[in-house]
N, C-alpha and C positions, 0 to 999 in steps of 0.2 A: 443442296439441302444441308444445314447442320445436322449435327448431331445434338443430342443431350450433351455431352460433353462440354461439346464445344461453347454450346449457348450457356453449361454454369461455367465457362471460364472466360465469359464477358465481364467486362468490368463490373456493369451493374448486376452481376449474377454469380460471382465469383464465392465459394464456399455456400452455397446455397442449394436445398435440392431442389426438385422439380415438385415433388410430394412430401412434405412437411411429414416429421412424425407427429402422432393425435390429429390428423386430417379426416376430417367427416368421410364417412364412406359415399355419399351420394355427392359432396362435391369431388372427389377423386374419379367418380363416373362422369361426371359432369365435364370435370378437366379433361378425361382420353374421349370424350365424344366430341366437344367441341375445338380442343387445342388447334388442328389442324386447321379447319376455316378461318378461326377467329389469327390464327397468323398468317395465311391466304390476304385477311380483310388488312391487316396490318400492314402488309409489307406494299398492299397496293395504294398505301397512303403514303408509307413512311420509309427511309432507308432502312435498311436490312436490323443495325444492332440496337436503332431508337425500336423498330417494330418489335424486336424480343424484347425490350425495357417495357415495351403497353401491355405485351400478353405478361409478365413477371407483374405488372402492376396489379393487372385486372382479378389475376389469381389471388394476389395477396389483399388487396380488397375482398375481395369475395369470402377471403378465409376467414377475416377479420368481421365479418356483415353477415356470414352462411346463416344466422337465426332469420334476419331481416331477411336476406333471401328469400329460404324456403316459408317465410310467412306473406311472400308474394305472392299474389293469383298466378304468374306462372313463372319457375324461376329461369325459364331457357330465354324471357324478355328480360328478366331482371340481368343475369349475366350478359345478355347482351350489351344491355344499354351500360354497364360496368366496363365490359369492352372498349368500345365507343365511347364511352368518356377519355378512359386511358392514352386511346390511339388520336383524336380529334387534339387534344389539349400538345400533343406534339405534333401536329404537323404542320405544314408550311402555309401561309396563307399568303396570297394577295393583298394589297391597301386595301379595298373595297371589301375585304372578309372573304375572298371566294378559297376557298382547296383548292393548295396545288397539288397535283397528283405528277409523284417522280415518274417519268418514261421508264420504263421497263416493259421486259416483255409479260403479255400474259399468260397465265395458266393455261396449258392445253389441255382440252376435249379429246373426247376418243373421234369426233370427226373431225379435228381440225390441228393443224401443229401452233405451236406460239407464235404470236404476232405482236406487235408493237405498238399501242392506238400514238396518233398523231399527236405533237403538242397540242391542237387546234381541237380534237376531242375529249382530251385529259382536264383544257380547261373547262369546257361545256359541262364536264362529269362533275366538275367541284363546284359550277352550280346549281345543281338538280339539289331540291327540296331532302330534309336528311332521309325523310325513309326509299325516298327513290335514290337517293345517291348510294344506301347499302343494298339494298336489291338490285342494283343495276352495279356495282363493284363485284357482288357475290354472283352473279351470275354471269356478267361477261369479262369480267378480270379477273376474277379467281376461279370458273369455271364449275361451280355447283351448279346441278339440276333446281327447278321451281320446286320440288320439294324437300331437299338438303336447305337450300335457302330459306323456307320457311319454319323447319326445323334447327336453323342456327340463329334466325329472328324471334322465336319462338312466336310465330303468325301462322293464321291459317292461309293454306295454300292461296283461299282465294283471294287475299291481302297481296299475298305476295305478286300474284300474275297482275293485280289491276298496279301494283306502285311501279312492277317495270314494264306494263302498256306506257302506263302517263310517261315514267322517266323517256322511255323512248321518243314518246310524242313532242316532250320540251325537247331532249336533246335536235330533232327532225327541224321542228321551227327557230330554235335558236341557230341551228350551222344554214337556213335559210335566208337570216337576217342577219346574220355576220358577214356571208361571204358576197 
């Protein structure tokens, strides 16, 4: 795990805080409630120092937009989807457009230690539809419960269990028809 340190003495982070002086108070909450996932969600797309460049980007997007923000119906979608622009627009793709997603291991659960998904299911992950692709990243690679994940999508719960039923259900028939 970095440190604060270490992540402003990235390149693209270097003499930079984390928290801006004149930073809105409710985006300053906003950043210590979601940082953590939203670099969870990063890092299972991206290598380690492109994934702190999306979450540095998304912040400073956000700081620069926080009116348009909080003039959103809800602003934990609108960061989100600031997020997910940030991290999507770097990562790897296949010819055909599909996500690759770098092998690493995932985030462990209190019932399970980290595990590794197979090339074969990392690719299937990078084609699941985008809302089932971060519902099903944030809960089985990065390891939130169905309610932390609909609280970092800003969705309600029941959004979030029906997008990672379906993702389940394509992942199911797509490794049926591949292998």
């Amino acid at each position: 795990m970095h440190s604060m340190h270490s992540i402003r003495n990235t390149s693209a982070h270097r003499g930079v805080e984390a928290t801006h002086p004149g930073t809105p108070l409710e985006l300053a909450a906003l950043r210590t409630a979601t940082q953590d996932p939203y670099l969870r969600y990063a890092r299972a797309l991206l290598p380690e120092v492109q994934a702190h460049e999306a979450l540095y980007e998304a912040f400073s997007t956000l700081r620069a937009s926080f009116e348009a923000a909080l003039a959103s119906p809800d602003i934990r979608r609108y960061a989100w989807r600031t997020l997910r622009t940030a991290v999507t627009t770097r990562a790897s793709r296949d010819t055909d457009g599909t996500l690759l997603l770098p092998p690493r291991p995932t985030a462990a659960r209190h019932d399970q230690g980290s595990r590794t998904p197979s090339p074969q299911l990392l690719r299937l992950i990078g084609t699941l539809p985008e809302a089932q692709l971060d519902v099903f990243v944030l809960r089985h690679l990065c390891a939130l419960t169905p309610e932390e994940t609909g609280q970092v999508l800003g969705e309600p719960l029941s959004a979030t269990r029906s997008a990672e039923r379906h993702a389940l259900r394509l992942l199911i028939e797509s490794a049926f028809r591949t292998s």
